[in-house]
C-alpha positions as CSV (number, residue, x, y, z in Angstrom):
1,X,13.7,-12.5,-22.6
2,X,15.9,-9.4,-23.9
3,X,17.9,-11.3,-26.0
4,X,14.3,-12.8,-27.3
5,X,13.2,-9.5,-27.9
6,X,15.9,-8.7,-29.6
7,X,16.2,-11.6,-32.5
8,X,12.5,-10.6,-32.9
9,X,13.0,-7.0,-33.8
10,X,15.9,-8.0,-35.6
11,X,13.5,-9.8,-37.9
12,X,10.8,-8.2,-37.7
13,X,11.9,-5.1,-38.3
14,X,13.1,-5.2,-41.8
15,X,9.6,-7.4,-42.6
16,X,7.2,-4.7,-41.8
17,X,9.9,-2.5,-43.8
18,X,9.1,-4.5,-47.0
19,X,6.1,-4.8,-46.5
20,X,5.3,-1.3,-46.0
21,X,7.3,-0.3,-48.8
22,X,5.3,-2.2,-51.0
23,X,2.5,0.7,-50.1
24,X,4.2,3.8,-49.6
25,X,7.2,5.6,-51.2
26,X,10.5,5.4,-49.7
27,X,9.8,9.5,-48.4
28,X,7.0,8.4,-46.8
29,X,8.3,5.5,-44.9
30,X,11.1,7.6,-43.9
31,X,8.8,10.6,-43.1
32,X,7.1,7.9,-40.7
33,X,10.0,7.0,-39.2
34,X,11.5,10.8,-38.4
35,X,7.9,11.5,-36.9
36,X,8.6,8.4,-34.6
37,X,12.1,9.2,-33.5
38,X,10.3,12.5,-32.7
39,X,7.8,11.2,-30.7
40,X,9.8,8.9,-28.9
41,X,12.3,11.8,-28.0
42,X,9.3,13.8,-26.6
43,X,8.7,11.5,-24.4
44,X,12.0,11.0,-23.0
45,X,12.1,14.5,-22.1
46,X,9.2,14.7,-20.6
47,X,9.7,12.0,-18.7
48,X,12.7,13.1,-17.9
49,X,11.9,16.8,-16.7
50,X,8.7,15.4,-14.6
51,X,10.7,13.7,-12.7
52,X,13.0,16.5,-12.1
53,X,10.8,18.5,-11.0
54,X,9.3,16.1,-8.9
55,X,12.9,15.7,-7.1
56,X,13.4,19.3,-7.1
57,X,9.8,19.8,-5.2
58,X,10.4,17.0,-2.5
59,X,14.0,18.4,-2.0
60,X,12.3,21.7,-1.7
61,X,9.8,20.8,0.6
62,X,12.6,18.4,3.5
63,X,11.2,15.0,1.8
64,X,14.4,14.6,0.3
65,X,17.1,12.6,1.3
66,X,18.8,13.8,4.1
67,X,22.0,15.2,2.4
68,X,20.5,16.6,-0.6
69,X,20.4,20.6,0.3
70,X,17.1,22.1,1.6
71,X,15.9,18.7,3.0
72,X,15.7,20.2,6.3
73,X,13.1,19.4,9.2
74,X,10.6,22.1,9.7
75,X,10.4,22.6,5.9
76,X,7.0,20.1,5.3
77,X,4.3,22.9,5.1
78,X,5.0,23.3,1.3
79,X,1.6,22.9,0.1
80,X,1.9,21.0,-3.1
């Protein structure tokens, strides 16, 4: 399946370039493409920093793994 995925953006990839160049300027496809890669990397962070925070909050609270510091019984009345 990945390497399926693959060959097909492989392909596709430089289709829907053509095609879409045939329709907007070379600054505009590549303006398109910056705003993506910007996007994309928003996500990641905040993806990213959710789930640190996350960790950091049950590590705060003792719902943590038992070695990580601060997971200590007696420490569950956190309140959110």
């Amino acid at each position: 399946l990945s390497r399926l995925a693959y060959d097909l953006e492989s392909l596709a990839s430089p289709a829907l370039a053509a095609a879409l160049l045939t329709v907007l300027s070379f600054h505009e496809l590549f303006l398109g493409t910056v705003a993506g890669f910007l996007f994309s990397a928003a996500l990641v962070v905040t993806t990213s920093c959710r789930r640190r925070i996350q960790l950091r909050r049950r590590v705060r609270c003792g719902t943590g793994p038992p070695w990580a510091p601060g997971s200590l019984p007696g420490r569950r009345n956190c309140g959110g």
